[in-house]
Every structure is written in C-alpha cells, then in structure tokens.
KEKE-3310 file (N, C-alpha, C; in steps of 0.2 Angstrom, whole numbers, plus 5000, padded with zeros to 4 digits):
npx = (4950:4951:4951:4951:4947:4947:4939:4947:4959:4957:4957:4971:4977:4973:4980:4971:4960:4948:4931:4915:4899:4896:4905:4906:4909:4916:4927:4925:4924:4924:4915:4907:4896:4882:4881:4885:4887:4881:4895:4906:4919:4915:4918:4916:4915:4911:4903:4891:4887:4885:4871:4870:4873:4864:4855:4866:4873:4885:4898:4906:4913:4923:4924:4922:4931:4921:4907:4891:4878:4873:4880:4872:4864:4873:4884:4900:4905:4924:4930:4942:4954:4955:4943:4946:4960:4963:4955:4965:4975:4969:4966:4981:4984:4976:4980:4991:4989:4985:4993:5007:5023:5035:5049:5065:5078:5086:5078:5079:5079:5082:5094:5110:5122:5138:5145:5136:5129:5121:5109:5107:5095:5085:5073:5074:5063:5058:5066:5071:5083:5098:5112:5127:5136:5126:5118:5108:5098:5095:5078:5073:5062:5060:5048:5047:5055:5057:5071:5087:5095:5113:5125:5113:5105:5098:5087:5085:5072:5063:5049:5048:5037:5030:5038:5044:5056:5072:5082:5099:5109:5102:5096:5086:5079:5072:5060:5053:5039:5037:5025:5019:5028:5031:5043:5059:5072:5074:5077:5077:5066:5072:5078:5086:5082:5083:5082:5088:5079:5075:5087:5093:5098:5110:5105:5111:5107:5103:5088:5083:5075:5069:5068:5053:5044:5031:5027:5015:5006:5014:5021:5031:5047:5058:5076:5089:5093:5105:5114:5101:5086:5074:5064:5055:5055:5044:5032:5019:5013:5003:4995:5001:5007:5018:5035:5047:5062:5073:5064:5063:5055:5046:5044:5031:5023:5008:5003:4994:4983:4987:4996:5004:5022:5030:5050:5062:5056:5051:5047:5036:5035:5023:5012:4997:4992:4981:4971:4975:4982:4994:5010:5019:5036:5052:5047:5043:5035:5028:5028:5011:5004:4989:4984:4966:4958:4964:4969:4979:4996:5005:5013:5024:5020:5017:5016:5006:4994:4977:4974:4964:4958:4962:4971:4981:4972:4970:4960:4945:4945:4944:4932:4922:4923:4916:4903:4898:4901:4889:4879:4879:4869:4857:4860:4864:4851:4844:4851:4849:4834:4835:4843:4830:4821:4826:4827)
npy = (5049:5035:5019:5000:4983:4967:4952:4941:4946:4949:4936:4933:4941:4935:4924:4912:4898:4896:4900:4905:4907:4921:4934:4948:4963:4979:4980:4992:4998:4995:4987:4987:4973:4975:4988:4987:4987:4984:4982:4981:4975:4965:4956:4942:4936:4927:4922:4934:4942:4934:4931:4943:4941:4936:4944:4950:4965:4963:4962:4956:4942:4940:4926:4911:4896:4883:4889:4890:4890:4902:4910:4924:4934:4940:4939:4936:4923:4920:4907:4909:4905:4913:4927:4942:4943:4939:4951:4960:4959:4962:4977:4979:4979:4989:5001:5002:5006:5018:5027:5028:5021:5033:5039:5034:5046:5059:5076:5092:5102:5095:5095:5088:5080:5079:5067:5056:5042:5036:5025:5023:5017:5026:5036:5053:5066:5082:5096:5089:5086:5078:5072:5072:5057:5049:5033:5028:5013:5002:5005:5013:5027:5043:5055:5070:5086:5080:5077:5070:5065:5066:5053:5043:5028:5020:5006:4996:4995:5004:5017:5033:5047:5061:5075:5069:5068:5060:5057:5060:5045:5036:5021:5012:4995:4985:4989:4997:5008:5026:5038:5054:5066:5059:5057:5052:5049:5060:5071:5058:5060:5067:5072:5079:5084:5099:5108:5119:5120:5110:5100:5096:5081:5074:5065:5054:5042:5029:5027:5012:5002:4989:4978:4980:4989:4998:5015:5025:5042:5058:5049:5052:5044:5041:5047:5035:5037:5033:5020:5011:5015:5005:4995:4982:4969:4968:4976:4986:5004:5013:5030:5045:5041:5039:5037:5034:5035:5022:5012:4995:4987:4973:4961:4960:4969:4978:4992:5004:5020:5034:5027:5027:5027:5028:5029:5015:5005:4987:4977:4962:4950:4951:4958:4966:4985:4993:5008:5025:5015:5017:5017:5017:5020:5008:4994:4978:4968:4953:4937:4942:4951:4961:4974:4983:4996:5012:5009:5009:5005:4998:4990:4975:4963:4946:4935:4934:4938:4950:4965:4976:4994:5007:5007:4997:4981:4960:4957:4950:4953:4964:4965:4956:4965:4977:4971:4971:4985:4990:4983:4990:5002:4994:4984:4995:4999:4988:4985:4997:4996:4983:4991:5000:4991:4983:4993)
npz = (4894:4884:4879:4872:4869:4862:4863:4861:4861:4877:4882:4877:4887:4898:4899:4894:4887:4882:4881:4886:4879:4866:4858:4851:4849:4853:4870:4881:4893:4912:4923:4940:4944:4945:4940:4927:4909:4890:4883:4892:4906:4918:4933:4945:4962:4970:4983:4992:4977:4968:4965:4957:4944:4936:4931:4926:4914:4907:4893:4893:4907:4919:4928:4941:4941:4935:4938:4941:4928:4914:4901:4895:4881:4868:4877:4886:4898:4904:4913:4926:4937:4949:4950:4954:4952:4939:4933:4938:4928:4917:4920:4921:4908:4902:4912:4906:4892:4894:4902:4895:4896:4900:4887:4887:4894:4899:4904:4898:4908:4920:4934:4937:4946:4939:4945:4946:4944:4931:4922:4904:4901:4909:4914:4917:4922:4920:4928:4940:4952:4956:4965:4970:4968:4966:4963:4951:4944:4930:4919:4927:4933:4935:4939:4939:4946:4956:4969:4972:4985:4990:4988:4987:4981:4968:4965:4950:4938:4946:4950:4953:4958:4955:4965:4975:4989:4990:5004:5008:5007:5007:5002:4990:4985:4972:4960:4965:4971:4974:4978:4975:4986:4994:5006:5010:5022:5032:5044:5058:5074:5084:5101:5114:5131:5143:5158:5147:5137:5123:5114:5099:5092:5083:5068:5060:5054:5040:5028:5022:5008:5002:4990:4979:4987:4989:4993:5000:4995:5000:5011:5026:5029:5044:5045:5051:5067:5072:5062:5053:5045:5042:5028:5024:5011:4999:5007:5009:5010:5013:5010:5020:5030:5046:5046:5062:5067:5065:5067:5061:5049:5045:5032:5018:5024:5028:5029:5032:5030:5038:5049:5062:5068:5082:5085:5084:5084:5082:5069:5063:5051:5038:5044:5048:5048:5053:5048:5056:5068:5079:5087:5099:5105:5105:5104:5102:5088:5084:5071:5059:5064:5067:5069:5073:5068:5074:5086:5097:5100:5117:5121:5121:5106:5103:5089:5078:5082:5087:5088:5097:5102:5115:5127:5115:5116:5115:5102:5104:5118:5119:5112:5121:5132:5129:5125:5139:5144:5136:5143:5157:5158:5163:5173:5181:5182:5190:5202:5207:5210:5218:5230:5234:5236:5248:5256)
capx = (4954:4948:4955:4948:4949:4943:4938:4952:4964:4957:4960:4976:4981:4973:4983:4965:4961:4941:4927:4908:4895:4898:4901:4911:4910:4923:4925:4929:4925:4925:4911:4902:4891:4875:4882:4886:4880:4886:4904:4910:4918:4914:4921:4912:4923:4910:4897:4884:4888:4882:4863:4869:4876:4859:4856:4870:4871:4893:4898:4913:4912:4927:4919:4926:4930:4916:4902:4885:4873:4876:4882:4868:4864:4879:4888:4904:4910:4927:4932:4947:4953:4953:4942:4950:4968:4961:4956:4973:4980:4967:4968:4989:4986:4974:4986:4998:4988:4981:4997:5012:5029:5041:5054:5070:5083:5085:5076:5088:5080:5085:5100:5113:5130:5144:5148:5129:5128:5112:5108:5105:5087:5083:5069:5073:5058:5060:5067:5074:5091:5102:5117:5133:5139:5118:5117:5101:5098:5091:5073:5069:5058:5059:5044:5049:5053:5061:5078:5090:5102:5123:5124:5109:5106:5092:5088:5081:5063:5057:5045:5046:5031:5030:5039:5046:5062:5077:5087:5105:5111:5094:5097:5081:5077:5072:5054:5049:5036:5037:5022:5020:5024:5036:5051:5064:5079:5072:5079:5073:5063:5075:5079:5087:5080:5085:5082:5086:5077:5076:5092:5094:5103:5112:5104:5117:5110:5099:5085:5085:5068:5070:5064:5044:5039:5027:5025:5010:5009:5015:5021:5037:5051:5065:5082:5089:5099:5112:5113:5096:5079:5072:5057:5056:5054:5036:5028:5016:5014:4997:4996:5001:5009:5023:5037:5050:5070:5076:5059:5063:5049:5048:5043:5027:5020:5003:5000:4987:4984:4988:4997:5013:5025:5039:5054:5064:5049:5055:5040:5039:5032:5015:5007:4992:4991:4974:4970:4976:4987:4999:5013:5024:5043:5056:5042:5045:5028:5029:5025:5004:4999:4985:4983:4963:4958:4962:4971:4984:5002:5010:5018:5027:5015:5018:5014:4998:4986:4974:4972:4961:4958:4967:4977:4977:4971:4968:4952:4940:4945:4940:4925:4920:4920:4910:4894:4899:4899:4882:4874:4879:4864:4850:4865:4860:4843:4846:4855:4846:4829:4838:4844:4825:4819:4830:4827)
capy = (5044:5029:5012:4995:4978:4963:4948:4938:4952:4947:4929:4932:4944:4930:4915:4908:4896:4892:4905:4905:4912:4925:4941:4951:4968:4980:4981:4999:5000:4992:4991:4981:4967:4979:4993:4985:4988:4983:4985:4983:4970:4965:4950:4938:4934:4923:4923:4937:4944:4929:4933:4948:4939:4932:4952:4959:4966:4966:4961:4949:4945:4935:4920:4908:4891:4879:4895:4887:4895:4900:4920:4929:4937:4945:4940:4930:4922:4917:4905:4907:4903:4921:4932:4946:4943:4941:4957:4964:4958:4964:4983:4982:4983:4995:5005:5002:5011:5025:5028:5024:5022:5038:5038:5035:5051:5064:5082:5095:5107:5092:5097:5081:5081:5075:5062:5054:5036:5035:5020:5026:5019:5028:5042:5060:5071:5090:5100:5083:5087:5073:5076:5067:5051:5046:5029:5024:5007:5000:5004:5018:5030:5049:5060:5078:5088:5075:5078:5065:5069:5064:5047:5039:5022:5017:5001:4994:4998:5008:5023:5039:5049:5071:5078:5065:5068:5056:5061:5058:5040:5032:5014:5008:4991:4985:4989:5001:5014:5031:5042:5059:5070:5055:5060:5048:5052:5067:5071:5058:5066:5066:5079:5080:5088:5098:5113:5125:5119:5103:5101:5091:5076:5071:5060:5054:5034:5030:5024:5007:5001:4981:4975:4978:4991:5002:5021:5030:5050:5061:5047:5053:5037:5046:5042:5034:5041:5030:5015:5012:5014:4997:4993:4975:4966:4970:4981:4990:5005:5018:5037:5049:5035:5041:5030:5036:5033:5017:5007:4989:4986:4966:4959:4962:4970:4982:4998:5009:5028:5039:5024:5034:5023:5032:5027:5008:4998:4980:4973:4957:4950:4949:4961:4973:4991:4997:5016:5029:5013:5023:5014:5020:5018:5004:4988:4969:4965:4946:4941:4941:4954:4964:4982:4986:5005:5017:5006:5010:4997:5002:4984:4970:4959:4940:4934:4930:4941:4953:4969:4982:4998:5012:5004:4989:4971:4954:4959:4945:4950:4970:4963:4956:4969:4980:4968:4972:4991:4991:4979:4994:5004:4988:4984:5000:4998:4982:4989:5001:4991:4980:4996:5003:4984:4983:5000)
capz = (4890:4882:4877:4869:4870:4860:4868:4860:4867:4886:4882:4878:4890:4905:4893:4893:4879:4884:4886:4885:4876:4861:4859:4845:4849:4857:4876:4881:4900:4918:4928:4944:4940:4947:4936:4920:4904:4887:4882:4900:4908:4927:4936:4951:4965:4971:4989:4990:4971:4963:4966:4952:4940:4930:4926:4924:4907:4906:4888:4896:4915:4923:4935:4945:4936:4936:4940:4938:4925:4907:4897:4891:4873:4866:4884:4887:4901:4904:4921:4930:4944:4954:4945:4955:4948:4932:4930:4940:4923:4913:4923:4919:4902:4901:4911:4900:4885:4895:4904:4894:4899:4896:4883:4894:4893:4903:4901:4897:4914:4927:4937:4936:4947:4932:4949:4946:4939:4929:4918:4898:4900:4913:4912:4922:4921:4921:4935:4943:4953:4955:4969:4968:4968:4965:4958:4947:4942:4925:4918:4933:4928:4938:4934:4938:4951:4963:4972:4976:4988:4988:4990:4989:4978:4968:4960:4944:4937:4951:4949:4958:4956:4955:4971:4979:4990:4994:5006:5007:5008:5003:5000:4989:4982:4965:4958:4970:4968:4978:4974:4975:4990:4998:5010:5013:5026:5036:5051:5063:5079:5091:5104:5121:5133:5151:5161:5146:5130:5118:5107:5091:5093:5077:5064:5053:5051:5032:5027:5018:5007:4999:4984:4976:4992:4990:4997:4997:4993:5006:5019:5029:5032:5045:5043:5058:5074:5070:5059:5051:5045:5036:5026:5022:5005:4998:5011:5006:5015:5013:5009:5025:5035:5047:5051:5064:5066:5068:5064:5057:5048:5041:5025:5016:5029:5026:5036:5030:5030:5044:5055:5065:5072:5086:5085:5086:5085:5075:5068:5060:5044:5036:5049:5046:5054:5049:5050:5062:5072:5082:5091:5105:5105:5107:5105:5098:5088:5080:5063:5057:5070:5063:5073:5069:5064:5078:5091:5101:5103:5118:5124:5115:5105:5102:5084:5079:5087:5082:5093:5096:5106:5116:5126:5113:5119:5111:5101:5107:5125:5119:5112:5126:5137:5125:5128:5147:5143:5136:5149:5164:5160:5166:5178:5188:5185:5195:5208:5211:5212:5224:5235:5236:5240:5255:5261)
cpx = (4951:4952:4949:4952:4945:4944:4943:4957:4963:4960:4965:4981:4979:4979:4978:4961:4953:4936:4919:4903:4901:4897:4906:4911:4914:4919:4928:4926:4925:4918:4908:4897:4884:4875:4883:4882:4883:4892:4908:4911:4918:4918:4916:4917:4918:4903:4892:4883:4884:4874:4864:4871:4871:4857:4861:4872:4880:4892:4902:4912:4917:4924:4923:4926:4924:4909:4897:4882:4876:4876:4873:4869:4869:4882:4893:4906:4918:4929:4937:4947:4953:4951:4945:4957:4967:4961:4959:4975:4979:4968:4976:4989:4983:4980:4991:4997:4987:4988:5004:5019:5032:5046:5058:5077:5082:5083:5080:5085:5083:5093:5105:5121:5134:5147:5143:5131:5123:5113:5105:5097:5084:5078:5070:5070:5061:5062:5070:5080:5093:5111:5122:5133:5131:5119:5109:5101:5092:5083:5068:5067:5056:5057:5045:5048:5056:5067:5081:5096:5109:5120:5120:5110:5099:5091:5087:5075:5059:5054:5044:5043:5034:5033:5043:5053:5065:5082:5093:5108:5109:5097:5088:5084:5076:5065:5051:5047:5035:5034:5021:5020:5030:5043:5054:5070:5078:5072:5073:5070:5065:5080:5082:5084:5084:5082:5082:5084:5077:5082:5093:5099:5103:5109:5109:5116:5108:5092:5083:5077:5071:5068:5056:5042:5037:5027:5022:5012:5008:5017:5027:5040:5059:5069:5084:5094:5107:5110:5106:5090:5076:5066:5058:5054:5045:5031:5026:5014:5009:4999:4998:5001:5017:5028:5044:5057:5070:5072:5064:5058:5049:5046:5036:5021:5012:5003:4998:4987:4981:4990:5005:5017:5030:5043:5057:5061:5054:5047:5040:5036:5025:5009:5002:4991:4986:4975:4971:4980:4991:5001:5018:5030:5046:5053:5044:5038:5030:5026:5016:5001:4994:4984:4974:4962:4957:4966:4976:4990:5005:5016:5020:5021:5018:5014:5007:4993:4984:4972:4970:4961:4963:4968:4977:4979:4969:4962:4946:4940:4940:4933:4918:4917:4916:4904:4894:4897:4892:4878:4875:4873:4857:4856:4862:4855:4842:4847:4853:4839:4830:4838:4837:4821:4818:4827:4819)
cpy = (5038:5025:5007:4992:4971:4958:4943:4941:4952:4944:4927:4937:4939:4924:4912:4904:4894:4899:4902:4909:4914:4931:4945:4958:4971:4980:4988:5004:4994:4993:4985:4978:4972:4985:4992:4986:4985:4986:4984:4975:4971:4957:4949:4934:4928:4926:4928:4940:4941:4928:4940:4945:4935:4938:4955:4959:4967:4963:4954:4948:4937:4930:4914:4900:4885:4884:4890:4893:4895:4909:4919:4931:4938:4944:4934:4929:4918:4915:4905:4905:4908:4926:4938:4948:4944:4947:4963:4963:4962:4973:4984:4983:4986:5000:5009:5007:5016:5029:5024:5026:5029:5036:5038:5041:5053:5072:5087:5101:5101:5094:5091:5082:5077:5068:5055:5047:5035:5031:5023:5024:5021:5034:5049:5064:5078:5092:5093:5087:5081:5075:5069:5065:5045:5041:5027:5019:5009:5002:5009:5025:5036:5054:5066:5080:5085:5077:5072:5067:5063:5058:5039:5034:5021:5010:5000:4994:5001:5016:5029:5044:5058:5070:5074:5066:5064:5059:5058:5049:5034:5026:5012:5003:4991:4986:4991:5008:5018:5037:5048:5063:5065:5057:5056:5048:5059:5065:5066:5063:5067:5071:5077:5087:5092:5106:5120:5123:5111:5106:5094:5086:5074:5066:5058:5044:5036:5025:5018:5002:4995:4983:4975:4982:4996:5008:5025:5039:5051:5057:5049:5045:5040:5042:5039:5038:5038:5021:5014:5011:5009:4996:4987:4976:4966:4971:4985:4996:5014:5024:5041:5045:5040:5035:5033:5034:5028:5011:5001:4985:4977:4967:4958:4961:4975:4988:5004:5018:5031:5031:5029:5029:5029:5028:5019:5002:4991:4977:4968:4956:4948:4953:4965:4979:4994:5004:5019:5023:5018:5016:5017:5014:5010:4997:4984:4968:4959:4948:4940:4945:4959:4970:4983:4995:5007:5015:5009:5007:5002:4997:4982:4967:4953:4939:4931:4932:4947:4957:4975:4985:5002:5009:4997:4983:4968:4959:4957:4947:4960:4968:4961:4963:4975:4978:4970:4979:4993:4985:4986:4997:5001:4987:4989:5001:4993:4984:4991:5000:4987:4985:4997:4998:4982:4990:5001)
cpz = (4889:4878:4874:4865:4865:4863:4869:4863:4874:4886:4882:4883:4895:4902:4894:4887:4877:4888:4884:4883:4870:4861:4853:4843:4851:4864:4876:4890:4904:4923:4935:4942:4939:4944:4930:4917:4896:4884:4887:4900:4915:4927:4942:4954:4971:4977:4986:4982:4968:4962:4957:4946:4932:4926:4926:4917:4905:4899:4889:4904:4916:4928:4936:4939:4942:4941:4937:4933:4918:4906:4894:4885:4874:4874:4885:4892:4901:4913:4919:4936:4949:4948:4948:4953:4944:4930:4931:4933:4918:4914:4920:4911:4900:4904:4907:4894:4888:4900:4903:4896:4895:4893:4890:4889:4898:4900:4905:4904:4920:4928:4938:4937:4942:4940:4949:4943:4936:4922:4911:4900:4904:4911:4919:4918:4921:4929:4940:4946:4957:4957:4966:4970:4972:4962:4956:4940:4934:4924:4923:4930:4938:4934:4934:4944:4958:4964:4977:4979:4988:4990:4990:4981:4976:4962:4952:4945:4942:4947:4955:4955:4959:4963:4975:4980:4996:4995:5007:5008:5008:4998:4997:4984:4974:4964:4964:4969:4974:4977:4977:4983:4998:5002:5013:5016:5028:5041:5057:5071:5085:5093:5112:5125:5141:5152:5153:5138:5128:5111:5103:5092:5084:5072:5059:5051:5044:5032:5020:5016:5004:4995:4987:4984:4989:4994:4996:4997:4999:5013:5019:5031:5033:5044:5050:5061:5069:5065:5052:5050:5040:5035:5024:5017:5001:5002:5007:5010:5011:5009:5017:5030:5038:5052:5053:5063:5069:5068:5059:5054:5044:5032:5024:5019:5023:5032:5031:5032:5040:5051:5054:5070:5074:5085:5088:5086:5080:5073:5061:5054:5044:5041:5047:5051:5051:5050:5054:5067:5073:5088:5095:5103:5107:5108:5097:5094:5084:5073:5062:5062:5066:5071:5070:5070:5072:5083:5092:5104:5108:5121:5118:5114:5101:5094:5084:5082:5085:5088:5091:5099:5108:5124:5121:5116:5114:5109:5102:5114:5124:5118:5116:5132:5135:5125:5135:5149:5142:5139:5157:5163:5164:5170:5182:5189:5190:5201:5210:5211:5219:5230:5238:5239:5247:5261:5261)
residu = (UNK:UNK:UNK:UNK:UNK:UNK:UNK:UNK:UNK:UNK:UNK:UNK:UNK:UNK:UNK:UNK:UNK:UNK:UNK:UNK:UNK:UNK:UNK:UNK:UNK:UNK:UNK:UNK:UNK:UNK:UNK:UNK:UNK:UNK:UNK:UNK:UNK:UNK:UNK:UNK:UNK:UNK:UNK:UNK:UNK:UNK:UNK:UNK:UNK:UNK:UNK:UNK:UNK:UNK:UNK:UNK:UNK:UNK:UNK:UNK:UNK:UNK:UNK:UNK:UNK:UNK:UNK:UNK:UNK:UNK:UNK:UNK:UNK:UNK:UNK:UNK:UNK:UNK:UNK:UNK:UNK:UNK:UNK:UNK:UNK:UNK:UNK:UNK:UNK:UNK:UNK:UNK:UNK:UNK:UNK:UNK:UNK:UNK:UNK:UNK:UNK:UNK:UNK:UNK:UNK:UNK:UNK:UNK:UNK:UNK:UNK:UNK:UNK:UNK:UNK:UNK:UNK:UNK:UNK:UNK:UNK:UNK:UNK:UNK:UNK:UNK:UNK:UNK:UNK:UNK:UNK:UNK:UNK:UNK:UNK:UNK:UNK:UNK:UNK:UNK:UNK:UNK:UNK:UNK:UNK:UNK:UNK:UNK:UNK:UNK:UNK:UNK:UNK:UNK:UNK:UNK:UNK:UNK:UNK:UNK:UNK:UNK:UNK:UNK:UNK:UNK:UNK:UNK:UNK:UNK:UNK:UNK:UNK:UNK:UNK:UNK:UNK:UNK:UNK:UNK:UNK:UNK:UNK:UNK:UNK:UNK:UNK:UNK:UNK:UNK:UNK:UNK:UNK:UNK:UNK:UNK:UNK:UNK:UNK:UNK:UNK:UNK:UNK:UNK:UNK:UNK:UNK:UNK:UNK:UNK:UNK:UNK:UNK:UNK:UNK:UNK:UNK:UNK:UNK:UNK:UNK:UNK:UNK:UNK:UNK:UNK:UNK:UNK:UNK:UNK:UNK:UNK:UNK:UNK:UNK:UNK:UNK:UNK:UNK:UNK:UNK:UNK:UNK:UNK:UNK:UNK:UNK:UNK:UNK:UNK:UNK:UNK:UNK:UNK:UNK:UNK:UNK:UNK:UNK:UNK:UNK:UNK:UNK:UNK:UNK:UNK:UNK:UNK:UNK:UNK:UNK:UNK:UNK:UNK:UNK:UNK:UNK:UNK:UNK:UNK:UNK:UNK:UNK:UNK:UNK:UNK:UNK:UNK:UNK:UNK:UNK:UNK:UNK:UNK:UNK:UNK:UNK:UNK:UNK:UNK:UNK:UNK:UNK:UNK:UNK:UNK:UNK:UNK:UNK:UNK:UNK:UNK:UNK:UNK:UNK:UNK:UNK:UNK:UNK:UNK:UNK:UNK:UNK:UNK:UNK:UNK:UNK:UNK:UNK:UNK:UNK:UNK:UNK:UNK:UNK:UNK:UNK:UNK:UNK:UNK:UNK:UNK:UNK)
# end
C-alpha cells in the first residue's frame, strides 16, 4: 500500500511555519536515519543518533529545535520540539490514507436485538451480534465478527477490532480501542474447594474500562466475583495480558505482554508491569511502581519503587546481591586456601 506527502503537507500537518534546506519532491516512505534514503523521512530524537545524522540520506528529517549543523542537497530539516511526536502526528495521517475509516451503517449479516441502542454513525461490521439492551455511543466503529452480550454499554469513537468479545454488562469508556481476540467479562477464576471436588463460585459482578484505554490482541479482563472489575483512565494494557476478578487497575497505567494479575490486587497510577510480571492475589501497590521483566509481586508495595526479581525486592537492593552472587566462586577459593593453610 503506498501513500505521499509533500513537504508543505508535513508542515502543515506538525502546524510548522519554518523549515531548512529544500526539497520539492514527493515523500513516500519512513525510515531510520542509518537507513534512509531519498524520498523518506527519519526524525533525530537527539543523544547517540546524532553522530548519523551528517549521512543520512532522508529527503525530510524531523530534529529537535535549535539542532546544530545544516540539510544536505535536496534535504529538509524541520525543528520541533519532540521529534518523536512529530512524526506520531505525521504516522496518524499516513494511517489515515492507508487505513480509512468505515462508512458508518450496519452490514446486513450482523445479528442486532430490536432492544439494541446503536448511534446512526456507528459502523457494524459483518457477522456482528448485538444482544439486547446494548448501547453504542457516537462515532464507534465494530469490525466484524465481535459479540456484544445483554447489557453491556459502549462509548463514543471507540474501536473494536475482528473477534473481540464483550461479555454481559461491560461498561466501556470513550475512545477505547479493543483489538482482536479481546475477552471482556469471562467468568472470573473462582472456585471452592473441599474434600469432593472445586466448584464454581458465581460471578455475576462486570467489568468496567474508563476513557482512551487501550487492550492488546487476545488479553483476557475477568468480570468480577461480585461488584467490579476496573481499568483506569488511559491504561494501556499489551497483547496477552491476563487480568483477574476484582483487579482495580489506576489511571494510565502500562503493563506489557504476558503480565497475569490474580485476583483483587488495586494498583495505583502511572505504574509499569514490564513483561511476564505476575502478581499474587489481594495486594495494595502505590502509584509510579514499575514491576521489571519477569518479576514476581507477592507483598504490598509502597509508591515509587522499582522492583525486580522472584520474590520481588527494591531493585538496587536485588542488584546488589547479584555482584554478591558472582563473587562466591573467588569466595571459595578463599575459603578454601584458608582451610588448607591451617590444616
């Protein structure tokens, strides 16, 4: 699929009034400084980068304002001030051509109970089924394929992607994208147990997502035991992330692919759970906690602190005891120098 931009057409999609050098060709790709070639644009987001930036052969190159040096032949700079945003803005209109929005109707195989409330501009894809007393807000755009079950509620301009099913009573926010493979309001995992088996303890709470979050393809978000399951306000929330019943997740948290939270955890705002986190039941974490890749939470953790490991601790303190670990080997040699000394 191929698109193109003229330079004047950057300028105006950054609102930029002042660029560098000249250049009057079309643009018609994206590349890294060290890849570039003409026709493309790159961006320079500053530190080790900048060493590429005297070859690199891009036709436009986004750069921080007040960049030292000067564009090359047929080469434009323009300064902003975060070339990385920049060219988020210039990526959304690409987007935009190579992936245009769906007319909004409904297609005549989606299944649609007459109890449904659905916004004329709404887009339902093929094979959609839409249970009763479903509302769907302004501008929301369902690809095909997806099942909303009784009750549930979805905002303005959100986007749900192939497959994705919302399970009964599904409360989502506004401008929230749920891409393919998503399961929201399945049976939390909860069972009693005794002498003759595990039996099913009822789930009947819901799960409730805010405004602008995010849910990567195929993550599972149970509903709760009782009451509910909450995503905060611009959480973004990976591919194959599993989040248990009763989770009250904060506001524009991060958690990354393949983290599994058990059940009831509250976790606060602005946190990061890198990759594979996994967090045991019924835990306080504060806001800005960063989890790194693989750790393990099984306490409460206090805001503002960055833990690693299985069980996880402070990270500085695991750190430490990692130079500790690799000094035992000279350690016993010691040791054992001493022993045959003596002896």
């Amino acid at each position: 699929m191929k698109w193109s931009l003229t330079v004047d057409a950057v300028l105006k999609i950054l609102g930029a009034e002042n660029c560098l050098g000249k250049y009057t060709g079309d643009l018609t790709g994206l590349a890294d400084l060290r890849e570039s070639g003409p026709g493309d644009i790159s961006f320079l987001t500053g530190g080790k980068y900048a060493k590429h930036l005297p070859e690199a052969k891009a036709s436009l190159i986004l750069v921080p304002e007040g960049q030292e040096g000067e564009p090359g032949d047929a080469q434009v700079w323009v300064p902003v001030k975060d070339p990385s945003v920049a060219l988020a803005s210039v990526c959304a209109h690409i987007e935009a051509i190579l992936v245009p929005r769906p007319e909004a109707g409904i297609h005549p195989t989606a299944i649609i109970d007459p109890t449904a409330s659905i916004d004329p501009s709404v887009t339902v894809g093929p094979y959609c089924i839409i249970e009763e007393n479903v509302v769907i807000g302004k501008g929301t755009i369902l690809e095909s394929q997806i099942r909303i079950e009784r009750g549930s509620q979805i905002g303005v301009d959100c986007h749900i992607f192939h497959g994705a099913v919302i399970g009964w009573g599904t409360l989502i926010g506004n401008r929230c994208r749920l891409f393919s493979g998503v399961v929201l309001g399945a049976d939390g995992f909860g069972y009693h147990s005794d002498a003759t088996g595990h039996h099913r303890l009822p789930q009947i709470g819901i799960v409730v997502l805010e405004d602008d979050v995010d849910v990567g393809a195929n993550t599972c978000i149970d509903r709760a035991r009782f009451a509910e399951t909450r995503i905060g306000e611009g959480t973004k929330i990976d591919n194959l992330v599993q989040i248990g019943h009763n989770n009250i997740i904060g506001k524009h948290n991060i958690l990354c692919a393949f983290v599994g939270m058990a059940g009831s955890n509250v976790l606060g705002d602005f946190c990061v759970m890198a990759g594979k986190v996994g967090l045991s039941g019924h835990l306080k974490i504060g806001d800005r906690v960063t989890g790194t890749a693989q750790c393990g939470i099984t306490k409460d953790v206090p805001s503002d602190t960055i833990l690693s490991g299985t069980p996880a601790q402070p990270h500085h303190k695991l750190m430490k005891e990692q130079v500790r670990v690799r000094q035992l080997p000279q350690l016993f040699k010691r040791v054992k120098a001493l022993e045959e000394a003596r002896d």
